[in-house]
C-alpha positions in Angstrom: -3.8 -12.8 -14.0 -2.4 -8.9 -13.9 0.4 -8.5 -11.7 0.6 -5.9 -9.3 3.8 -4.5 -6.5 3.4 -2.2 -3.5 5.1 -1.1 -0.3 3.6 -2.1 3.3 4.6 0.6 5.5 5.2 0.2 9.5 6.2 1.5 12.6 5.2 0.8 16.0 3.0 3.9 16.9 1.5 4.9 20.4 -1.1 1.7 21.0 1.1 -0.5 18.7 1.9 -1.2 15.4 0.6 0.8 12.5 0.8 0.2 8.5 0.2 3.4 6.1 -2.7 2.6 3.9 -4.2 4.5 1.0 -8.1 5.1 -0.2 -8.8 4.5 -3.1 -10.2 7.6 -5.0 -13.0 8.3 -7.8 -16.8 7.6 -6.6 -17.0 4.0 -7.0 -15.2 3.7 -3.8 -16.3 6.9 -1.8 -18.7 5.1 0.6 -17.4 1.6 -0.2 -16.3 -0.7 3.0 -12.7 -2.4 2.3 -11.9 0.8 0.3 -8.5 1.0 1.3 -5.5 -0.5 0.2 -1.5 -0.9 0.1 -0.3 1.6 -2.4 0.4 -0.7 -5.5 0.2 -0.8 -8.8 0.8 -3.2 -11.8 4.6 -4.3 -13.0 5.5 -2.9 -16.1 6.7 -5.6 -19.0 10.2 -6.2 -17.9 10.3 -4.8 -14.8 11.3 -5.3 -11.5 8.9 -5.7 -8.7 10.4 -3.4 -6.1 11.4 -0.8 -8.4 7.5 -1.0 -9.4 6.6 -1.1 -5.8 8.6 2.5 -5.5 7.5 3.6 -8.3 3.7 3.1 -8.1 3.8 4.8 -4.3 5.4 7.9 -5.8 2.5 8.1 -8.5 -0.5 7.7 -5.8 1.2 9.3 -3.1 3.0 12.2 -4.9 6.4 11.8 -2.8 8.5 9.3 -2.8 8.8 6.3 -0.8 11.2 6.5 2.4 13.9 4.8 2.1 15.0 1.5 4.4 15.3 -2.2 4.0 12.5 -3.8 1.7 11.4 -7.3 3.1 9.5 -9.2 0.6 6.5 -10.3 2.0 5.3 -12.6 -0.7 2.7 -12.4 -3.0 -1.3 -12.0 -1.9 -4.1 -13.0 -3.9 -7.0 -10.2 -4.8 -10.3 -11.0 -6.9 -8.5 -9.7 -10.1 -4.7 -9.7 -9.5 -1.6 -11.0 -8.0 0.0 -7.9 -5.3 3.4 -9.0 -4.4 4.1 -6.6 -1.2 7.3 -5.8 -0.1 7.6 -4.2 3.9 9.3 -0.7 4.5 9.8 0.7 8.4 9.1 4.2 8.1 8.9 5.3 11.5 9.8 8.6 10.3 7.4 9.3 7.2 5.0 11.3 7.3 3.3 13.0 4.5 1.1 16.6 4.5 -0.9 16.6 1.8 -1.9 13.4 -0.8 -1.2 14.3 -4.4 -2.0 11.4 -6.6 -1.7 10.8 -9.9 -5.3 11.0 -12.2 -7.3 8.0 -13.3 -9.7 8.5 -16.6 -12.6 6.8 -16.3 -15.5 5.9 -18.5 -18.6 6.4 -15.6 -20.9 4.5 -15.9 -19.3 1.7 -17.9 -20.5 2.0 -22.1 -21.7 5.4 -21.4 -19.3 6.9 -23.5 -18.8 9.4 -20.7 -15.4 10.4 -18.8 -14.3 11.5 -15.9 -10.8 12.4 -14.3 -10.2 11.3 -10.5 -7.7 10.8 -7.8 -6.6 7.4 -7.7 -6.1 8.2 -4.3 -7.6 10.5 -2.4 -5.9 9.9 0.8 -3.5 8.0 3.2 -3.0 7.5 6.7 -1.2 5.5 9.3 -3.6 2.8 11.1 -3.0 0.3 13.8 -3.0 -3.2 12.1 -6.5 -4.1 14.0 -8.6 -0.9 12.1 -6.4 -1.6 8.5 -7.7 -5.3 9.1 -11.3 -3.5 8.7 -10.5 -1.5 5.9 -8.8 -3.4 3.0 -9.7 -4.9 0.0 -9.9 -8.7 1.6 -7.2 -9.7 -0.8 -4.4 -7.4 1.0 -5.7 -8.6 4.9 -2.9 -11.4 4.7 -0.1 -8.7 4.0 -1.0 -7.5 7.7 -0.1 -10.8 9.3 2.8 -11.8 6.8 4.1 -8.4 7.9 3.6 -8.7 11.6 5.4 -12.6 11.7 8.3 -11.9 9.5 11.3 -12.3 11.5 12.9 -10.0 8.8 10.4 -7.2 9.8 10.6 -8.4 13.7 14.7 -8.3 13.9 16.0 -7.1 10.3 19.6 -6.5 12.4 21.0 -3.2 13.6 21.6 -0.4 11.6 19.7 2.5 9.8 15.5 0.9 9.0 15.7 -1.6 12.3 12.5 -1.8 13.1 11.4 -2.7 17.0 10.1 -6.5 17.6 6.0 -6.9 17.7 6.5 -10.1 19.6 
């Protein structure tokens, strides 16, 4: 089973709280339901989870994540691999202008013929109810491990606090 990290942003935005999510690009999932997901990616040999987590949001967000406390949210079962998520308040991040890294990909599969896309084409802030309608099934979980952690809830005072949801 591949292995995979990402980073859960939240804040608590004007109706609530609110997770940044990312769509997935190239045209397999272009008019796809559940085509958006926690940006993640897999965990190099060796490698640390977190430091993939980071890493993997830089590639398909094209800035680096925000900094803050990262609570580990566990590990969440998809149809093809293991995402272990890790939670970042960010109430400050913001980003203009998606610049992901490009994905070669053989369309359609044996055809010999390749394509270059976007693994992401974009990323937004949702409130947790939408993101429950628009990722991957596997990642749903993440939204309610993130909204019961008492980490996340009261992580203690300082720089990153992030407000209670309770």
């Amino acid at each position: 089973m591949r292995l995979s990290s990402g980073l859960l942003l939240h804040r608590t935005g004007p109706a609530g709280p609110e997770v940044f999510l990312a769509h997935m690009g190239g045209p397999f999932w272009q008019r796809r339901p559940r085509s958006w997901s926690i940006p993640k990616g897999e965990i190099g040999p060796g490698e640390d989870p977190l430091a993939a987590a980071r890493r993997e949001f830089a590639e398909e967000i094209g800035v680096a994540p925000p900094d803050g406390v990262a609570v580990d949210l566990g590990e969440f079962r998809q149809s093809s691999k293991v995402v272990r998520v890790f939670a970042v308040h960010a109430p400050a991040f913001d980003v203009a202008e998606v610049v992901s890294n490009i994905v070669r990909l053989e369309l359609p599969r044996g055809s010999g013929r390749f394509v270059e896309v976007p693994e992401v084409d974009a990323a937004r802030w949702v409130g947790v109810d939408e993101a429950r309608g628009l990722l991957v099934l596997g990642q749903v979980a993440a939204l309610d491990a993130v909204l019961r952690s008492p980490a996340v809830r009261d992580p203690g005072p300082g720089p990153g606090s992030a407000p209670s949801w309770t």
